[in-house]
Steps between C-alpha positions, in 0.01 A plus 500: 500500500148603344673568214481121427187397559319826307746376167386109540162597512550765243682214267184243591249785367688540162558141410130389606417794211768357271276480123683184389232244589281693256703545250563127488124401535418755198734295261406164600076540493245570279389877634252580167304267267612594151217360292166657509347286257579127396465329184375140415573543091752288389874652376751276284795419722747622200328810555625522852867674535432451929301379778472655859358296757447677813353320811269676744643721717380774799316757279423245207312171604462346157801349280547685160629361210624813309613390080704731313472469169767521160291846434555650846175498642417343820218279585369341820382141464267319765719250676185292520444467112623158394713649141730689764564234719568282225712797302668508856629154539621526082686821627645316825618222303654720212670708748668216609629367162649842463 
């Protein structure tokens, strides 16, 4: 009869310890800012092979806008400039064209 109780508690230890919760909050937040540095300058949108958006998370409060361009390099725009928001909405709308 203790047998029982000792293995329920046992079983209540390991799943309270069980990792999934933070495996599945790693994949869905923000844990690291990726851009050091922003840029204001302005980049021609057919220079632009993709655009990253991602929104603040838990270890990143800011949104970054991260531009990839036809060369391979990678750039992180200010979200606040006014050129990116309105390459942003060109990109939105072309995206949905496609």
């Amino acid at each position: 009869m203790r047998f029982i109780p000792g293995s329920l508690l046992l079983m209540l230890l390991v799943s309270s310890l069980c990792p999934v919760h933070g495996i599945l909050e790693i994949y869905n937040t923000n844990l690291k800012c990726l851009c050091k540095q922003t840029t204001t300058a302005f980049i021609r949108p057919r220079n632009i092979s993709r655009i990253d958006i991602r929104p603040p998370g838990n270890g990143c409060p800011n949104t970054e806008i991260i531009v990839r361009l036809r060369n391979k390099a990678t750039i992180c725009v200010d979200p606040a400039s006014d050129w990116a928001k309105r390459v942003l909405t060109l990109w939105r709308k072309r995206k949905m064209n496609i």
